[in-house]
N, C-alpha and C positions, 0 to 999 in steps of 0.2 A: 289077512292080505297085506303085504308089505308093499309102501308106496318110495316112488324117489322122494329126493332132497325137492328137484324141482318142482312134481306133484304137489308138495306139500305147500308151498309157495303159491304156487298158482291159485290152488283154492282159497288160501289166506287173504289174498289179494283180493279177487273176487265174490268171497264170501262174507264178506264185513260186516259188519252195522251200518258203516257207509255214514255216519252221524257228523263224520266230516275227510278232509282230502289228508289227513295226516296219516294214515298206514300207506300208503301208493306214497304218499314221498318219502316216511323214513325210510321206504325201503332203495328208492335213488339217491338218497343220501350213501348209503353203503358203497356203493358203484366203485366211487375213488378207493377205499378199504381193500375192496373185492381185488382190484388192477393192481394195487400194490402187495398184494399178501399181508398186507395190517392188521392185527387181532386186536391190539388192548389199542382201544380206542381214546381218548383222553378226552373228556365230556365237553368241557370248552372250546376249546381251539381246532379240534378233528368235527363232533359231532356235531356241537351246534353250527359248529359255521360251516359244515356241509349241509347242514340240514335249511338251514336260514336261505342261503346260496339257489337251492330247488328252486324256494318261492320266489325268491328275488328272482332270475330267471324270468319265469311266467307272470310277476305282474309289470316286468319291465316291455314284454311283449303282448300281454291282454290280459288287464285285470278283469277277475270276474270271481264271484264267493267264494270261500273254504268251505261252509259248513249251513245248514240250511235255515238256521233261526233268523230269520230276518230284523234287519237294525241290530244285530250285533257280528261281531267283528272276533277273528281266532288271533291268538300271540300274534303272530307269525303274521300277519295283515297289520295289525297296530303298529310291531316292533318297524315294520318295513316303511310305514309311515312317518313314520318320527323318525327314521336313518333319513328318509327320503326329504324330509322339512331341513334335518341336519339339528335335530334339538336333541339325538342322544349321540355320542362314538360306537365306532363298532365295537370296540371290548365292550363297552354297556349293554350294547345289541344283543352281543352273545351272550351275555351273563341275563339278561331276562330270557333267552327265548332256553338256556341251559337249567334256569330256575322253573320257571312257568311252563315251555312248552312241551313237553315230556311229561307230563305226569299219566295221562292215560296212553298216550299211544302207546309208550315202552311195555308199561302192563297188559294191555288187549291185543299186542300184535300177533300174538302165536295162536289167538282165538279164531275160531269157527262160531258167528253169530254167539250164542252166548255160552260155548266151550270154551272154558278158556283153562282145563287142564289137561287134555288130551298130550297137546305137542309144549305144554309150557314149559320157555327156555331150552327150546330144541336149537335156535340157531345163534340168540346171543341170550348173554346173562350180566343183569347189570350189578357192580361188585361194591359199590357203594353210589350208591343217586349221588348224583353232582358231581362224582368224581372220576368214575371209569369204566367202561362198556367194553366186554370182551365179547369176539365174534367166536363162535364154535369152530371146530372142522366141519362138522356137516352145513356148515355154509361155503366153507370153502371146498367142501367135495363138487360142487353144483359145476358142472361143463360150462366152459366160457362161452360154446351157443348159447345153450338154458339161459346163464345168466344174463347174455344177452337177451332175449327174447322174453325173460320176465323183466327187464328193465322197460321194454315197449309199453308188454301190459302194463305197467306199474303207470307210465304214462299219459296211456290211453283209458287208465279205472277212472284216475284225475280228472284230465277232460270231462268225461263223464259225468263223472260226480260233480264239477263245474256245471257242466249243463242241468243237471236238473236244480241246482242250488240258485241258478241266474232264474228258472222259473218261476219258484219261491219268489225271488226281491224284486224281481221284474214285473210288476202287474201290470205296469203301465200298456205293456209291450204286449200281453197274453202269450207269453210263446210257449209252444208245444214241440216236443220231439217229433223229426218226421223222417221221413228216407227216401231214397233211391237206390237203383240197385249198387252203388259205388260207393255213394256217401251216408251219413249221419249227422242231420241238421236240426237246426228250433226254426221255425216259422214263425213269425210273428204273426196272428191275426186280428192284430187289429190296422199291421201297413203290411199289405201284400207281399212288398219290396224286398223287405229288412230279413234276413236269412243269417243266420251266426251258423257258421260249419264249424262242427266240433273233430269229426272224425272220418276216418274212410270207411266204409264198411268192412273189408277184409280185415281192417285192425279190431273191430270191434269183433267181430265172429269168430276167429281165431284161438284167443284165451278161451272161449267158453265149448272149443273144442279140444281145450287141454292139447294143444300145439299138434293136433293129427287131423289128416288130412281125412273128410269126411266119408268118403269113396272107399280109400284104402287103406285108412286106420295108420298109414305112416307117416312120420314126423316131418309135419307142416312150418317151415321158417317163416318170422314176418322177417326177420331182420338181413338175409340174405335171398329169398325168394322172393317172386309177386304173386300168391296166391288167390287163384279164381275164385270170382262169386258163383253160384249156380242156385238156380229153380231146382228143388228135389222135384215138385211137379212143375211138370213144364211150363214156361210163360204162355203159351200161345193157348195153355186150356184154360191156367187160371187168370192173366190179367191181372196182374198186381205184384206187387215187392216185396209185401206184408213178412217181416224178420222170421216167423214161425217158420216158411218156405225158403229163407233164403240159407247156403250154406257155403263155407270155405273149403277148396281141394285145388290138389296141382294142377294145373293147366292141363297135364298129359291125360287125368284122370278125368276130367270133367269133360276132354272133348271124348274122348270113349266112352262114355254115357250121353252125350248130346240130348236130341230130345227123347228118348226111350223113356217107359218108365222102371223104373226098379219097383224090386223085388219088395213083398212085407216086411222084410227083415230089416231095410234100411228105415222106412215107415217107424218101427220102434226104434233104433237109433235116432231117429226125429227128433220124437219124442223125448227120449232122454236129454238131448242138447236142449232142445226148448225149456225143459223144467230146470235147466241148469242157470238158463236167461232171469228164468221166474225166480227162483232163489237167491239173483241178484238184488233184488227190492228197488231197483230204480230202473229209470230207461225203457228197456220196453217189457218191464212186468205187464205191466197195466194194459198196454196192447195186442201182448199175447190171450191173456185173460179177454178180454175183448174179443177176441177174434175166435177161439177157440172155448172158452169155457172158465168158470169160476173155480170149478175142484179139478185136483190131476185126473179123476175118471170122465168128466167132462170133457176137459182137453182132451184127452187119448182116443173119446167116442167121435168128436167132432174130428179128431186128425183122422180114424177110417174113413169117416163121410168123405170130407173132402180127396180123400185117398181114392172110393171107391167111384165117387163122382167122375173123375178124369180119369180111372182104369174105365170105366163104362163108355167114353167117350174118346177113349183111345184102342175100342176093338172093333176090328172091321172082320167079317164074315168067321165069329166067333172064334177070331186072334188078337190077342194083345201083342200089341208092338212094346214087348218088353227090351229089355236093354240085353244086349249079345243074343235075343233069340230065348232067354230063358228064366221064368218067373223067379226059380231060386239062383241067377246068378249073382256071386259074392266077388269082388274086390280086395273085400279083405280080409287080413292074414289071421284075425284070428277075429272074427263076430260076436265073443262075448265079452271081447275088453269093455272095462268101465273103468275111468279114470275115478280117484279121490274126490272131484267136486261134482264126478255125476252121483255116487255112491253117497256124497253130502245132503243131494238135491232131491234121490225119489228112496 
């Protein structure tokens, strides 16, 4: 099966080891490359100090961890420390973070958890460390939406991966992932009050439906659309937000399914998007697994229950108020698509 440029991306992004926030930013580091049509990248003066530039950014607006090992610190947090006291210059800056902070991301980027020869040096290929980074065509075949729209993800994997890494260092604070139907937050509980928002939910759901729209399988923008949240099962049966039920689709598409229920068919499309959650390893693995089950035949048996729970309680004089009037109505254009990071994930 032959995937796009942007596919390949997306699951890269998403599928990480996640051990810290450096693959989501080298890959906004390219951005400026990408805008310009720039291939031979010059290690110093292009890469790191695009790369350095990311972080500086985000911790000049809310410092919060790279990488999860608590009491320790990534290049790229030190280097920005000592720019920031004024005890190194920026040429120094960029020469440690061009020496030091590269050595695994360059290597592991083209990996899928621990493939890492599948797509290796699909999109760049470095021609001498320290010296010079050339970007492929098939980085530059990638559509300026795509690229746009994995620059979000690339974005919002960060955040992310910020939040789980703040729960790590943060003991103090207990904080836990939590949600509503819009947002993606930490709760603190041990002060009620204290709330750190990471994310919207429509950003976060989006990527892990490989940018389609859940409904009708067609290409979902974050970067030019507001793409709806929606209850697969309705809110008014199940009462709760819980991420396994919630999902991203056009606004046209979600109010023509209102509260009807769909069809089996989308029930396994669920499924498939949830395990694609769970193969992320942070966020809400752990709540999915909670909520649904420990193995994927768990999850899948507990998603019919709950499936079957609210078809039982949504048939009045043995009809189901299905969506258009019909158990097998489809949406979309083609029901056996699988994107590359669901095909990663079951």
């Amino acid at each position: 099966m032959k995937f796009s440029n942007y596919e390949i991306i997306n699951a890269i992004l998403l599928h990480g080891l996640n051990s810290g926030t450096h693959k989501p930013a080298l890959f906004q580091s390219f951005e400026k490359f990408y805008k310009n049509s720039k291939s031979s990248i010059d290690w110093y003066y292009d890469l790191s100090d695009s790369y350095l530039r990311i972080y500086e950014k985000r911790f000049q607006k809310d410092r919060k961890p790279q990488q999860g090992f608590i009491h320790r610190q990534t290049v790229q947090e030190r280097v920005f420390d000592l720019l920031d006291a004024e005890k190194i210059s920026r040429d120094e800056a960029l020469h440690i973070i061009g020496k030091d902070g590269f050595n695994d991301v360059l290597k592991r980027f083209h990996s899928f958890g621990t493939d890492n020869r599948t797509f290796k040096n699909y999109f760049f290929e470095v021609v001498d460390f320290g010296k010079k980074l050339i970007l492929k065509d098939t980085f530059f075949k990638i559509s300026s939406l795509e690229f746009d729209e994995l620059i979000l993800q690339a974005k919002i994997k960060q955040t992310t991966l910020e939040g789980n890494y703040l729960i790590k260092h943060n003991t103090d604070e207990d904080f836990r992932f939590t949600n509503d139907k819009r947002k993606i937050y930490l709760q603190s509980l041990k002060h009620i009050e204290k709330r750190v928002d990471l994310t919207k939910q429509r950003e976060f759901l989006v990527p892990y439906q490989s940018n389609k729209c859940f409904y009708c399988n067609q290409f979902l923008s974050l970067s030019r659309e507001t793409p709806a949240v929606d209850h697969v099962l309705p809110y008014k049966w199940v009462l709760h937000n819980q991420e396994w039920n919630l999902v991203a689709g056009h606004k046209y598409c979600n109010d023509q399914k209102n509260e009807f229920l769909v069809g089996p068919h989308y029930i396994d499309a669920l499924f498939y998007r949830n395990e694609n959650i769970v193969g992320n390893r942070y966020l809400w693995k752990d709540k999915i697994i909670k909520h649904l089950g420990f193995s994927k035949l768990k999850r899948k048996k507990q998603l019919i229950f709950e499936y079957n729970k609210v078809k039982n309680q949504m048939t009045y004089n043995n009809k189901v108020l299905w969506w258009n009037g019909d158990k097998n109505y489809d949406l979309r254009n083609d029901p056996e698509y699988k994107s590359l990071l669901t095909i990663l994930n079951n």
